[in-house]
mmCIF entry with sequence, helices, sheets and N, C-alpha, C, O atoms, coordinates in Angstrom:
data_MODEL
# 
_entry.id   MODEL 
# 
_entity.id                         1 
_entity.type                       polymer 
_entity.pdbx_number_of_molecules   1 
# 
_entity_poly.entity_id                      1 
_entity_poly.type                           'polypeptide(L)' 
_entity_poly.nstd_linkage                   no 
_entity_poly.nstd_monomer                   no 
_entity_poly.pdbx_seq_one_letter_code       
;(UNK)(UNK)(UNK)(UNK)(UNK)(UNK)(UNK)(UNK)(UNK)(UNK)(UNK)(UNK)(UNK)(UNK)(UNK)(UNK)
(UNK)(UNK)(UNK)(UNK)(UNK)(UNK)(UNK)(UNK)(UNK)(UNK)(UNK)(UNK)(UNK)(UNK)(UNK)(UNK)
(UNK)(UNK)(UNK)(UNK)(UNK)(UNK)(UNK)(UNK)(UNK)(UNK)(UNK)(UNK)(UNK)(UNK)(UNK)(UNK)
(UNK)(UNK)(UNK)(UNK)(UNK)
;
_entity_poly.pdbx_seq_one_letter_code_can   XXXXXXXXXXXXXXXXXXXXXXXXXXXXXXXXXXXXXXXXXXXXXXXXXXXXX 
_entity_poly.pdbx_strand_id                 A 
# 
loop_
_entity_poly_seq.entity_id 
_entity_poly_seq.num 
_entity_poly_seq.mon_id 
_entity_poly_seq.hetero 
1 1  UNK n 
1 2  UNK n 
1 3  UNK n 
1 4  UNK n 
1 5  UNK n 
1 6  UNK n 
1 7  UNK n 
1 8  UNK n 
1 9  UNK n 
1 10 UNK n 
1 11 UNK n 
1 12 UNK n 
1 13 UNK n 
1 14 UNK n 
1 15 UNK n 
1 16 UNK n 
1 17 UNK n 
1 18 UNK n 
1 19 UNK n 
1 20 UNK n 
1 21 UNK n 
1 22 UNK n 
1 23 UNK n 
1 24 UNK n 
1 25 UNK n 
1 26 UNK n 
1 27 UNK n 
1 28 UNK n 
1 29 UNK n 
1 30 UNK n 
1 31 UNK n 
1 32 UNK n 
1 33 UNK n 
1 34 UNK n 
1 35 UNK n 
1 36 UNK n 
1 37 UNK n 
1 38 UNK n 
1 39 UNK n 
1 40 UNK n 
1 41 UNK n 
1 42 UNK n 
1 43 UNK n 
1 44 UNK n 
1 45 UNK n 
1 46 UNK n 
1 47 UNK n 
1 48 UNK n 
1 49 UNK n 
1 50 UNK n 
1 51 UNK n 
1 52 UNK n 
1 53 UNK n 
# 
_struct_asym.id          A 
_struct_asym.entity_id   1 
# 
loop_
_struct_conf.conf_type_id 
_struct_conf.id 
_struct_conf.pdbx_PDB_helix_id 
_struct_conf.beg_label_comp_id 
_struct_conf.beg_label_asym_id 
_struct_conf.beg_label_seq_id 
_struct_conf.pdbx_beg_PDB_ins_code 
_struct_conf.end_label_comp_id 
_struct_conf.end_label_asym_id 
_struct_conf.end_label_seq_id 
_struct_conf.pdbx_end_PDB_ins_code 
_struct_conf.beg_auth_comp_id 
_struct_conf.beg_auth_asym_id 
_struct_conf.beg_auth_seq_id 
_struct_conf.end_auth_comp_id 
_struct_conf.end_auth_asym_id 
_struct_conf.end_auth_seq_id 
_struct_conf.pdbx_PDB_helix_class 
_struct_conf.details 
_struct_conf.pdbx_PDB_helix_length 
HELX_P HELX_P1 AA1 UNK A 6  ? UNK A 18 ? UNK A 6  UNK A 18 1 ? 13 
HELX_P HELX_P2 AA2 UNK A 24 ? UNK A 33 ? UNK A 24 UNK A 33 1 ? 10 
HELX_P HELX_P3 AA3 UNK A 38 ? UNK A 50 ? UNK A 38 UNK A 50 1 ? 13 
# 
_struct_conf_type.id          HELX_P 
_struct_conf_type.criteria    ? 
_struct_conf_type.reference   ? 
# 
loop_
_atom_site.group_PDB 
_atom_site.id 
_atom_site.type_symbol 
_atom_site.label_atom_id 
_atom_site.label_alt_id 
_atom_site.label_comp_id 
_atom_site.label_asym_id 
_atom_site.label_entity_id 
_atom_site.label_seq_id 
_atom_site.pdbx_PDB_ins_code 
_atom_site.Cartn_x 
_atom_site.Cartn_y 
_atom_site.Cartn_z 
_atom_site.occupancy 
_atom_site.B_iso_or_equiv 
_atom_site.pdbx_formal_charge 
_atom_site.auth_seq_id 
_atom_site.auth_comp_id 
_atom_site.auth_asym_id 
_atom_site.auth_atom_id 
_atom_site.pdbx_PDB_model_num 
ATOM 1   N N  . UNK A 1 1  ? 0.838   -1.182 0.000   1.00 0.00 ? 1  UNK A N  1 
ATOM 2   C CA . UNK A 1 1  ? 0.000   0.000  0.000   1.00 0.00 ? 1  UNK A CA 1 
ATOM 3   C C  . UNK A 1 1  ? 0.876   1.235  0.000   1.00 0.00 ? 1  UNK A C  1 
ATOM 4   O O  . UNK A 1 1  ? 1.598   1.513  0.957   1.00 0.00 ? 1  UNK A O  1 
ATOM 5   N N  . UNK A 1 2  ? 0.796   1.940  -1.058  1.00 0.00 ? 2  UNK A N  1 
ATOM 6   C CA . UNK A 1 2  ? 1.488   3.526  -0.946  1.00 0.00 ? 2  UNK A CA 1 
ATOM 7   C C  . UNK A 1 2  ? 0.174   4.445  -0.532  1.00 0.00 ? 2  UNK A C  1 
ATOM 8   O O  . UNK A 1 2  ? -0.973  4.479  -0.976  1.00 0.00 ? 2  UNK A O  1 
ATOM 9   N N  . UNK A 1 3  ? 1.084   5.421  0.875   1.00 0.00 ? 3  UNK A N  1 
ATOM 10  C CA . UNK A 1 3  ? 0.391   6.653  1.015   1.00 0.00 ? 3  UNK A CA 1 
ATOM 11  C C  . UNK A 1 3  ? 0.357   7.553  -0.029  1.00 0.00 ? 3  UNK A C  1 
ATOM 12  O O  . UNK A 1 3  ? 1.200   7.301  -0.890  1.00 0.00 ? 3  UNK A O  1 
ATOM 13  N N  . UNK A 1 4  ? -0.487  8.731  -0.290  1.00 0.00 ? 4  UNK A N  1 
ATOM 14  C CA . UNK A 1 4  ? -0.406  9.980  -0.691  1.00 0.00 ? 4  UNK A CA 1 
ATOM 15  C C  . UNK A 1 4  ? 1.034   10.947 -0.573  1.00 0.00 ? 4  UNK A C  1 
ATOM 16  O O  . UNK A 1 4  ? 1.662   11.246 0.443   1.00 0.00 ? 4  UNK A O  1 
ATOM 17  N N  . UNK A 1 5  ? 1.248   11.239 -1.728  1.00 0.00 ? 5  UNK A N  1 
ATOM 18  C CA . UNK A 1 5  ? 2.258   12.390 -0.843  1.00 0.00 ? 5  UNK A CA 1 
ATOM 19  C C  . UNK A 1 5  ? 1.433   13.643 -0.851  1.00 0.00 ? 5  UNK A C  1 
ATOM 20  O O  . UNK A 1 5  ? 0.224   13.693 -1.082  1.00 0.00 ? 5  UNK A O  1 
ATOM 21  N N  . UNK A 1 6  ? 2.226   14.646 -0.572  1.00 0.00 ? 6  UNK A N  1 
ATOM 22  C CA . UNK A 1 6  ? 1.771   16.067 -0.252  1.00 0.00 ? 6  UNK A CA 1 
ATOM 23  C C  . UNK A 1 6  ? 0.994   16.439 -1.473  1.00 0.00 ? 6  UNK A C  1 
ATOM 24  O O  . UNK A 1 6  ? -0.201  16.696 -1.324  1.00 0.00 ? 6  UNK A O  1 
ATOM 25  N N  . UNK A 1 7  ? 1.520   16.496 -2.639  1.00 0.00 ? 7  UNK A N  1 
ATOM 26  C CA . UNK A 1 7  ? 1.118   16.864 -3.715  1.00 0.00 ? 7  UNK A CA 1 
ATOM 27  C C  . UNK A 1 7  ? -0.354  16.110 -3.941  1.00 0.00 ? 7  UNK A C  1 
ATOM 28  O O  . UNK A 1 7  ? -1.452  16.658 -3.842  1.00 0.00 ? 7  UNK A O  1 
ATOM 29  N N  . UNK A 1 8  ? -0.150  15.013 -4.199  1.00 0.00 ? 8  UNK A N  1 
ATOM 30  C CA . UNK A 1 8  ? -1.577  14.400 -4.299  1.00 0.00 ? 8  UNK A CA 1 
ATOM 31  C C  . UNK A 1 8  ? -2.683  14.761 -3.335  1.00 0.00 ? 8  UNK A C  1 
ATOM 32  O O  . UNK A 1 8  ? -3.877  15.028 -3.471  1.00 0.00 ? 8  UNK A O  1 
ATOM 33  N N  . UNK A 1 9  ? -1.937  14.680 -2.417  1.00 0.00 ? 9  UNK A N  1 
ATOM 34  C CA . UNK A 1 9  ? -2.844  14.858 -1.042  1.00 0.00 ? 9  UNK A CA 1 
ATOM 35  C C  . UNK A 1 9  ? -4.247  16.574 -1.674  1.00 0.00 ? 9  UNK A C  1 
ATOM 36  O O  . UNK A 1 9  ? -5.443  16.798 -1.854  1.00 0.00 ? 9  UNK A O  1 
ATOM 37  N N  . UNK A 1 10 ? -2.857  17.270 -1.743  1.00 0.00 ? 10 UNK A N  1 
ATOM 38  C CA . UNK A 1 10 ? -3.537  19.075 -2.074  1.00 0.00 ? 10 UNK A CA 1 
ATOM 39  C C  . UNK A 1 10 ? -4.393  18.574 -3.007  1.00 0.00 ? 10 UNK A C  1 
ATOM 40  O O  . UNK A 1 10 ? -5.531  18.223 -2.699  1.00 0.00 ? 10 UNK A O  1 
ATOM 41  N N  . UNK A 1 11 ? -3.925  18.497 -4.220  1.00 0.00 ? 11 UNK A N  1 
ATOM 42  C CA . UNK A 1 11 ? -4.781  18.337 -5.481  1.00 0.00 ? 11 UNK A CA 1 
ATOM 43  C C  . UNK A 1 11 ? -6.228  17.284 -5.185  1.00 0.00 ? 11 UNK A C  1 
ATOM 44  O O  . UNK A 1 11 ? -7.212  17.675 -5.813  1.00 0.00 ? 11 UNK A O  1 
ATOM 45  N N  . UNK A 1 12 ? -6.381  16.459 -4.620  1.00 0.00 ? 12 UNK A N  1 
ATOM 46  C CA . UNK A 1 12 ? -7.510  15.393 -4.239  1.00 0.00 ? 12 UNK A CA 1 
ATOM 47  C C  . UNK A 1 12 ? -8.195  16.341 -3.491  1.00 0.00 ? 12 UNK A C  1 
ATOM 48  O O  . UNK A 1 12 ? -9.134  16.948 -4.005  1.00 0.00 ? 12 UNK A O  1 
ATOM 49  N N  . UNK A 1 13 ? -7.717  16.632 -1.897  1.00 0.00 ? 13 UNK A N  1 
ATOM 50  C CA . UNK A 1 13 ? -8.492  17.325 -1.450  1.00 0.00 ? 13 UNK A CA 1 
ATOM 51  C C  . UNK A 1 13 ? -8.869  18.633 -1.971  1.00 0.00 ? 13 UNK A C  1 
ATOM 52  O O  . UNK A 1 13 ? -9.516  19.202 -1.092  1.00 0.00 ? 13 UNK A O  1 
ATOM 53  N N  . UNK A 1 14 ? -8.720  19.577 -3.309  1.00 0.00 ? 14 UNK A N  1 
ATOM 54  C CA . UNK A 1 14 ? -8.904  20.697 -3.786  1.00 0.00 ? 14 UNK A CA 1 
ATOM 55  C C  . UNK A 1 14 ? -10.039 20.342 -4.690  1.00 0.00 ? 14 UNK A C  1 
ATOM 56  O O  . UNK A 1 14 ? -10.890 21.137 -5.088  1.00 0.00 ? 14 UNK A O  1 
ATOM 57  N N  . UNK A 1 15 ? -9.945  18.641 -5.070  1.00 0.00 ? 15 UNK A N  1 
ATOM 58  C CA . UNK A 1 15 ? -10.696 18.576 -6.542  1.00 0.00 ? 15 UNK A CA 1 
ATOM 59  C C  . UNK A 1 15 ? -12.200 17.957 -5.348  1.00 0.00 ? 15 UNK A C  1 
ATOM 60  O O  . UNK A 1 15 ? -13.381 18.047 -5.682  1.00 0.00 ? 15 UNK A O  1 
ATOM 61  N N  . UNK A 1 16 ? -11.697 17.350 -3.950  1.00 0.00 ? 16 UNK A N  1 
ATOM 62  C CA . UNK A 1 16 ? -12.835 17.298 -2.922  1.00 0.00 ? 16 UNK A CA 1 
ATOM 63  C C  . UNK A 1 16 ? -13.876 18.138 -2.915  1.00 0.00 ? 16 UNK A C  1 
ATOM 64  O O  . UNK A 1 16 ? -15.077 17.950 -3.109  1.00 0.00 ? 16 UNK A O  1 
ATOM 65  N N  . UNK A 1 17 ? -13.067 19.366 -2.592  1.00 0.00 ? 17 UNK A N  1 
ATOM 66  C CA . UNK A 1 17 ? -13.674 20.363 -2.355  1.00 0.00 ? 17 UNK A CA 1 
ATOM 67  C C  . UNK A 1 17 ? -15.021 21.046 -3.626  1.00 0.00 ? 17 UNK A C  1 
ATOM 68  O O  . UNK A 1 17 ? -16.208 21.350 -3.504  1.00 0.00 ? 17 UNK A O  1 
ATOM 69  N N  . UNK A 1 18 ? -14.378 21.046 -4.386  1.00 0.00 ? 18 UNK A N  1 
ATOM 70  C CA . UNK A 1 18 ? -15.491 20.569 -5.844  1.00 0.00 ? 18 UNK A CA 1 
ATOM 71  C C  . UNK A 1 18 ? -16.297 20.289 -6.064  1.00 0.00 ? 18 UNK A C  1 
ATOM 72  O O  . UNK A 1 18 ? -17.248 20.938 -6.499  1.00 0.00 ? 18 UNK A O  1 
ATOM 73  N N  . UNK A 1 19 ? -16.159 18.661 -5.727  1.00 0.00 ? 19 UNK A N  1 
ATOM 74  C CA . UNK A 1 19 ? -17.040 17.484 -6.001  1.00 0.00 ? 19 UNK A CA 1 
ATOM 75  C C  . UNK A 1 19 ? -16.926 16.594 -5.124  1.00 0.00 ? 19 UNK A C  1 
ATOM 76  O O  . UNK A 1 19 ? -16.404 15.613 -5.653  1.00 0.00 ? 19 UNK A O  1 
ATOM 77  N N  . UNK A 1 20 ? -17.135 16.422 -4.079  1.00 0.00 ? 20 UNK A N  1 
ATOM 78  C CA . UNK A 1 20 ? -16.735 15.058 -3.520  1.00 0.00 ? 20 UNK A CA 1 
ATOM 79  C C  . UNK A 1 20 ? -17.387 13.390 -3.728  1.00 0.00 ? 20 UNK A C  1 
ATOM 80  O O  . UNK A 1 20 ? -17.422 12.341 -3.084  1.00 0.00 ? 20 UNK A O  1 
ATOM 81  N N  . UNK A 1 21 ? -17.997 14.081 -5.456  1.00 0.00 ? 21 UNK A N  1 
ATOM 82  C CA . UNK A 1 21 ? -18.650 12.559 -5.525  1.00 0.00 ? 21 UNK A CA 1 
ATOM 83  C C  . UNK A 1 21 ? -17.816 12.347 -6.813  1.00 0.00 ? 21 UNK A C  1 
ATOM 84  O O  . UNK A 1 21 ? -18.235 11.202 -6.987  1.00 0.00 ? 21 UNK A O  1 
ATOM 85  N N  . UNK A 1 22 ? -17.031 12.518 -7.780  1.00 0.00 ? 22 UNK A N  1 
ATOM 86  C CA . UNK A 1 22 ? -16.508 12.455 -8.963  1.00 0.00 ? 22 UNK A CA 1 
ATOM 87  C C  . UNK A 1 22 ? -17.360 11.305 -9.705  1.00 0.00 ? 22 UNK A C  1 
ATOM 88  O O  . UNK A 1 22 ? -17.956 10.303 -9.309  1.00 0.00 ? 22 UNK A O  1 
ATOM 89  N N  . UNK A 1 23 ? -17.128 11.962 -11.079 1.00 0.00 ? 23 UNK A N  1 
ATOM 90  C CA . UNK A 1 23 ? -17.373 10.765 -11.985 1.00 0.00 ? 23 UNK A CA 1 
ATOM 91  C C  . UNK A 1 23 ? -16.293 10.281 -12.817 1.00 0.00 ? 23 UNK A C  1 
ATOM 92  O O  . UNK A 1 23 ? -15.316 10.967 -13.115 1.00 0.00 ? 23 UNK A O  1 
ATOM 93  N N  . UNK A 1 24 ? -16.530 8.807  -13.273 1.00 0.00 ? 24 UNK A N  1 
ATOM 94  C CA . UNK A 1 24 ? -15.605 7.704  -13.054 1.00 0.00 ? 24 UNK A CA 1 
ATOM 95  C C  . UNK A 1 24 ? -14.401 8.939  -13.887 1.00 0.00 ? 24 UNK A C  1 
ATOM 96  O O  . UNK A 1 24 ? -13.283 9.225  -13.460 1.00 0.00 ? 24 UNK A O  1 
ATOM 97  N N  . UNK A 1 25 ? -15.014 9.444  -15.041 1.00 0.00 ? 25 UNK A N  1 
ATOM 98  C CA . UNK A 1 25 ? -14.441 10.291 -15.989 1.00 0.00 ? 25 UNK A CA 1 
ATOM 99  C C  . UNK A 1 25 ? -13.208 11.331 -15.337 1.00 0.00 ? 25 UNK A C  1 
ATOM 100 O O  . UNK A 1 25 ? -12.194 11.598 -15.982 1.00 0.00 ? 25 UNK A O  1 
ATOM 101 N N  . UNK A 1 26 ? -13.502 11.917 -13.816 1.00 0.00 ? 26 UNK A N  1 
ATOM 102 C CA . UNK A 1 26 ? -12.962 12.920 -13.032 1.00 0.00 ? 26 UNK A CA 1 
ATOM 103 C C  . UNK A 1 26 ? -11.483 11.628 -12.613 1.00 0.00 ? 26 UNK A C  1 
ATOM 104 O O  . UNK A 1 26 ? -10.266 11.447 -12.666 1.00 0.00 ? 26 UNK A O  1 
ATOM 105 N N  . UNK A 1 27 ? -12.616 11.127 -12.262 1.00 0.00 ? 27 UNK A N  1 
ATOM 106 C CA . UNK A 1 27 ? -11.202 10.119 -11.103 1.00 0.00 ? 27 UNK A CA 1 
ATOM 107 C C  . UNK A 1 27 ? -10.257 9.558  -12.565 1.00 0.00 ? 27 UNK A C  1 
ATOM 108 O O  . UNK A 1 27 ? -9.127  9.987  -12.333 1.00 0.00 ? 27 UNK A O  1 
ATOM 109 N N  . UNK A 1 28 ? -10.229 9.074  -13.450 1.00 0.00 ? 28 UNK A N  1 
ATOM 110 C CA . UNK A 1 28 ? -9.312  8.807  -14.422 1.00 0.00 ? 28 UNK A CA 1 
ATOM 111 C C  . UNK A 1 28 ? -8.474  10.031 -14.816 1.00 0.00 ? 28 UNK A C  1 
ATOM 112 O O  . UNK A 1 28 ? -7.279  9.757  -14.700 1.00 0.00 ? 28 UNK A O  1 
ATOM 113 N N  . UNK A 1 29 ? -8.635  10.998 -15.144 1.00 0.00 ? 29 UNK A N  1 
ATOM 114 C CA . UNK A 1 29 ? -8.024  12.430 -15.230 1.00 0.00 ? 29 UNK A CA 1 
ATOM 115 C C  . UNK A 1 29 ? -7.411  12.468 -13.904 1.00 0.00 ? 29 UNK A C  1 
ATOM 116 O O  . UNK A 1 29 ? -6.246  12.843 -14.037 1.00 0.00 ? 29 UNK A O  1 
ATOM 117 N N  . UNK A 1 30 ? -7.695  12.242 -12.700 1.00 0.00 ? 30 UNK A N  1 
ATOM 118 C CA . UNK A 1 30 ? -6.738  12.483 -11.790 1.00 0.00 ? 30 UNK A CA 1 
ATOM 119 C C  . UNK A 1 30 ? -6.053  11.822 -11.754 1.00 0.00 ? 30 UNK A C  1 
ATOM 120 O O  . UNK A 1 30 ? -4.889  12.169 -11.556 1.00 0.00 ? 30 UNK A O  1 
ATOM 121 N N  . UNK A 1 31 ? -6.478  10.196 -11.966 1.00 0.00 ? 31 UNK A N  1 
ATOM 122 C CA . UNK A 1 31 ? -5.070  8.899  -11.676 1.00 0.00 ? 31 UNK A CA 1 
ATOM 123 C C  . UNK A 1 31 ? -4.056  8.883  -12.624 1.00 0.00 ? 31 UNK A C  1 
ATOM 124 O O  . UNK A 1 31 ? -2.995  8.270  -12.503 1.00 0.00 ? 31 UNK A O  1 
ATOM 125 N N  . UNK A 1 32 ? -4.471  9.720  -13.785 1.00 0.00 ? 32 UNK A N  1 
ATOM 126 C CA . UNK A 1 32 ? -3.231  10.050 -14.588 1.00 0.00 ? 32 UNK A CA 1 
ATOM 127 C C  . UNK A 1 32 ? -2.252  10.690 -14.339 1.00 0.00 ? 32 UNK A C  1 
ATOM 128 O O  . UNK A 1 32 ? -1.084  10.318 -14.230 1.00 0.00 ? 32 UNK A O  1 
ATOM 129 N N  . UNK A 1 33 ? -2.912  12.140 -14.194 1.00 0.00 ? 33 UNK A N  1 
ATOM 130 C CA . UNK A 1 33 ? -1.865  13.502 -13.744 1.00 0.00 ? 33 UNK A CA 1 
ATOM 131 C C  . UNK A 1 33 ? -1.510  12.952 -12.189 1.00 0.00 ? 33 UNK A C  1 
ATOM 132 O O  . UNK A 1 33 ? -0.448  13.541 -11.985 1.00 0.00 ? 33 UNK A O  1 
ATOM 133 N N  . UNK A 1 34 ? -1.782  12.173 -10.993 1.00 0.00 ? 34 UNK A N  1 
ATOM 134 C CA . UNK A 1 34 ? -1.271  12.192 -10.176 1.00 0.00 ? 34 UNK A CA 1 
ATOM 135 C C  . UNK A 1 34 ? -0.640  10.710 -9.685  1.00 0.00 ? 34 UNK A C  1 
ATOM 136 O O  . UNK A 1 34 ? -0.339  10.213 -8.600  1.00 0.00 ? 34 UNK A O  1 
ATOM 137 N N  . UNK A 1 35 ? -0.613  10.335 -10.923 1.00 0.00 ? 35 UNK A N  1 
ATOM 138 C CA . UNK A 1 35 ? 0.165   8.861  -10.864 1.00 0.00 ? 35 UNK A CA 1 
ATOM 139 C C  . UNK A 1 35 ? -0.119  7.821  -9.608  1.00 0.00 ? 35 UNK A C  1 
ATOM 140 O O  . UNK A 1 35 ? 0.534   7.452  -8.631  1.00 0.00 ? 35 UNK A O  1 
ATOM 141 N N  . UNK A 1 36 ? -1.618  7.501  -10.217 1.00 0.00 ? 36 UNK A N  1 
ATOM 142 C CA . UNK A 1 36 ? -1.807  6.431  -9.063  1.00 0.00 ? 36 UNK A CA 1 
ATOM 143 C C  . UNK A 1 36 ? -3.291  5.831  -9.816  1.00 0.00 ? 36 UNK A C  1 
ATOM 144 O O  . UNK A 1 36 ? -3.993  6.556  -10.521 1.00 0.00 ? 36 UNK A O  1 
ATOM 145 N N  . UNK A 1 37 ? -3.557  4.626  -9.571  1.00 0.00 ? 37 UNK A N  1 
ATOM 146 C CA . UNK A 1 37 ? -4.502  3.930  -9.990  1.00 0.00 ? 37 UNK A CA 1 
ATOM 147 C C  . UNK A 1 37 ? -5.776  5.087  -9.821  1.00 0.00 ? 37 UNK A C  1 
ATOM 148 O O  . UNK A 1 37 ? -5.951  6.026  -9.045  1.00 0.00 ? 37 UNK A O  1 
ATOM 149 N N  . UNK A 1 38 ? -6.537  4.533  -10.924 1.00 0.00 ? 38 UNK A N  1 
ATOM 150 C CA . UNK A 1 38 ? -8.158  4.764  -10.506 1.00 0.00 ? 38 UNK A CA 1 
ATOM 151 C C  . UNK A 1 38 ? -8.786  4.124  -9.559  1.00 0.00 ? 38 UNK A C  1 
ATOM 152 O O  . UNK A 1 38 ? -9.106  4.936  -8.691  1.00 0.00 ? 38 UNK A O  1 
ATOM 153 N N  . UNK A 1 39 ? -9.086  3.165  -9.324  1.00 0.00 ? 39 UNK A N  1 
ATOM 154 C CA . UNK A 1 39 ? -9.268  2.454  -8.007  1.00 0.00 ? 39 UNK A CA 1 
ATOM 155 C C  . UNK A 1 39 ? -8.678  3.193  -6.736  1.00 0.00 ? 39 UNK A C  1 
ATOM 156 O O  . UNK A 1 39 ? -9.472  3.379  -5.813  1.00 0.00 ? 39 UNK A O  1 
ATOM 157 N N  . UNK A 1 40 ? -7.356  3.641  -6.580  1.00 0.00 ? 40 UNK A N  1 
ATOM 158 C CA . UNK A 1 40 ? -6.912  4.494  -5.453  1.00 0.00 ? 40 UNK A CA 1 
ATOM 159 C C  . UNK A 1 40 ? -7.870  5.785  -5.157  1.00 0.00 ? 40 UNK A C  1 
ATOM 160 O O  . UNK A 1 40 ? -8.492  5.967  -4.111  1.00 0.00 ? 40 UNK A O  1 
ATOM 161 N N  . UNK A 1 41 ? -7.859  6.508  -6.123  1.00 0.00 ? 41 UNK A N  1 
ATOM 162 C CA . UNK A 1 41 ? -8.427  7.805  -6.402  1.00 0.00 ? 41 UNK A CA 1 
ATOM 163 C C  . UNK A 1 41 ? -9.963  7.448  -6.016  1.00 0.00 ? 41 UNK A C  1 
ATOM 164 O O  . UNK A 1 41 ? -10.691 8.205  -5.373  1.00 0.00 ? 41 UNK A O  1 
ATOM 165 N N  . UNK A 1 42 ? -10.307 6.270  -6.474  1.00 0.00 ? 42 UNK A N  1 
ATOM 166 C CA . UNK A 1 42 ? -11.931 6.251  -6.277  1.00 0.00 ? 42 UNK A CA 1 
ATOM 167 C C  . UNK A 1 42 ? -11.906 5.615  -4.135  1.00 0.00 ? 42 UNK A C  1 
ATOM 168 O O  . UNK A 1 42 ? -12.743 6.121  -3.388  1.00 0.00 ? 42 UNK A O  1 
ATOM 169 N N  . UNK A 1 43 ? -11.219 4.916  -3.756  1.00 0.00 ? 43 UNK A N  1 
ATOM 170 C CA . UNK A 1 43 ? -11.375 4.641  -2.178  1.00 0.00 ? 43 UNK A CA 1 
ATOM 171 C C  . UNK A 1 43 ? -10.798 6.217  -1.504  1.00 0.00 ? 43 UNK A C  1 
ATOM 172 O O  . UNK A 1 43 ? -11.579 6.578  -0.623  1.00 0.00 ? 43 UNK A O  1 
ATOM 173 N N  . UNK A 1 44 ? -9.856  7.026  -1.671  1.00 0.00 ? 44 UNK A N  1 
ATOM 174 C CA . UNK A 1 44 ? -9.421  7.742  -1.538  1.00 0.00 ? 44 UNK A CA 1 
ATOM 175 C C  . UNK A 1 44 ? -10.670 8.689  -1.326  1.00 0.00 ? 44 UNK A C  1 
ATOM 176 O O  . UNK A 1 44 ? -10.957 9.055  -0.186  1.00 0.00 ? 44 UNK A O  1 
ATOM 177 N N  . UNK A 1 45 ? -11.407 9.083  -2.412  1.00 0.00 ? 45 UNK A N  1 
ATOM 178 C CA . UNK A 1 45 ? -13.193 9.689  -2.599  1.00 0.00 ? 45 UNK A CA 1 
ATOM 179 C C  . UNK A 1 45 ? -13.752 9.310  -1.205  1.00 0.00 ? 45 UNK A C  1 
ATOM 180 O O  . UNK A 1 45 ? -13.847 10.147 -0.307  1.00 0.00 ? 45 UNK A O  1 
ATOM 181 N N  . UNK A 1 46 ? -14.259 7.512  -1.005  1.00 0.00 ? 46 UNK A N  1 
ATOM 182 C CA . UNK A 1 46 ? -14.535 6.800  -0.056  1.00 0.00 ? 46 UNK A CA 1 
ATOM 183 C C  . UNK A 1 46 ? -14.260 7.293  1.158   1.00 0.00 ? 46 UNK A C  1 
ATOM 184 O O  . UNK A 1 46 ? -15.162 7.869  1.767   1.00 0.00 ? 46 UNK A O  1 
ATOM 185 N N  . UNK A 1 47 ? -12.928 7.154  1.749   1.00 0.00 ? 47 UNK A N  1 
ATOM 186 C CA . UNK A 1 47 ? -13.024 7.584  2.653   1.00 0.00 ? 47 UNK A CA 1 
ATOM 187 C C  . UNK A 1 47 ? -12.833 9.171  3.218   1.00 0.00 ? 47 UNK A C  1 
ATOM 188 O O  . UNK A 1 47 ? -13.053 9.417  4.404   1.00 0.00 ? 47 UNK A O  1 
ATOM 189 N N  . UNK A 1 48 ? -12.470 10.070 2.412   1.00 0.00 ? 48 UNK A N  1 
ATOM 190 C CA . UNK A 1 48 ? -12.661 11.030 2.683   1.00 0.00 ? 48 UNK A CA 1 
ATOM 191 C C  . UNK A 1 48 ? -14.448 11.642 2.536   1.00 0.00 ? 48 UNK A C  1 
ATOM 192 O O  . UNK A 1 48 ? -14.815 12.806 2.693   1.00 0.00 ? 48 UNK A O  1 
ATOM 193 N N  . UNK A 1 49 ? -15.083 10.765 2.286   1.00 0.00 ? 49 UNK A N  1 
ATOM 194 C CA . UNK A 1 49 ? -16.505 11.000 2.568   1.00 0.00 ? 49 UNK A CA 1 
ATOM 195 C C  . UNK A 1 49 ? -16.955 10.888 3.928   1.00 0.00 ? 49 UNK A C  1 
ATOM 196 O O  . UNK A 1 49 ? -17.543 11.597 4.744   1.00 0.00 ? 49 UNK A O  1 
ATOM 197 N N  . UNK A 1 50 ? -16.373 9.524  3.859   1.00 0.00 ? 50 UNK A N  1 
ATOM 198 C CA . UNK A 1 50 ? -16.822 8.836  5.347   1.00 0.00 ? 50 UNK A CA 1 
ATOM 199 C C  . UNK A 1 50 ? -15.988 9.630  6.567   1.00 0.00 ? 50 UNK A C  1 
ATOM 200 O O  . UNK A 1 50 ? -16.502 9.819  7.670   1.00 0.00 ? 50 UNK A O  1 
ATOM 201 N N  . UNK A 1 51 ? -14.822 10.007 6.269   1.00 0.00 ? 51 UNK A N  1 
ATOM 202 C CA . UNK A 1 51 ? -14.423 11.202 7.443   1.00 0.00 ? 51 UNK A CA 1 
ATOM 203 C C  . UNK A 1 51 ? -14.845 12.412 7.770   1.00 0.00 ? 51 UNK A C  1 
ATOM 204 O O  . UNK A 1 51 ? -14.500 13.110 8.724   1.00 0.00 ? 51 UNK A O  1 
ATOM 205 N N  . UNK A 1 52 ? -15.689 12.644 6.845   1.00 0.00 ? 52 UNK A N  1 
ATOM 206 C CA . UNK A 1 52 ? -16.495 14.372 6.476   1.00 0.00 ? 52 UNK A CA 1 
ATOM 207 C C  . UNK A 1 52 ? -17.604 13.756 7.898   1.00 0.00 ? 52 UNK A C  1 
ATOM 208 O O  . UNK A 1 52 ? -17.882 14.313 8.960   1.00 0.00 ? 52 UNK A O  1 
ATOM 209 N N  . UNK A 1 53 ? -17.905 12.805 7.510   1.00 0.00 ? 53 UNK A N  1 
ATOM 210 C CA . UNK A 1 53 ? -19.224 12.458 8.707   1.00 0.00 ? 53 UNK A CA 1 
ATOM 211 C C  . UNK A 1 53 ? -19.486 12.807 9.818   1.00 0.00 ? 53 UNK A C  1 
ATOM 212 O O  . UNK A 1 53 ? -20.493 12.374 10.380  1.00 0.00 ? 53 UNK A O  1 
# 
């Protein structure tokens, strides 16, 4: 399992701030530019939902 670094971290939580529901379309554009699976990007969504709670 790799953490986030800083960079990803900003940019996820900025594109959060947005949308915090993305579509599949959003989360692929991010797992590109921030070099990490779609699947990451989409649990990543997950639980920063479930921590908003």
């Amino acid at each position: 399992r790799r953490r986030t670094t800083k960079e990803q971290y900003h940019t996820l939580e900025a594109s959060y701030m947005e949308n915090p529901k993305p579509t599949s379309n959003t989360r692929r554009k991010l797992s590109s530019q921030l070099n990490m699976t779609t699947r990451g990007v989409q649990v990543w969504f997950q639980n920063r939902r479930a921590k908003s709670k």
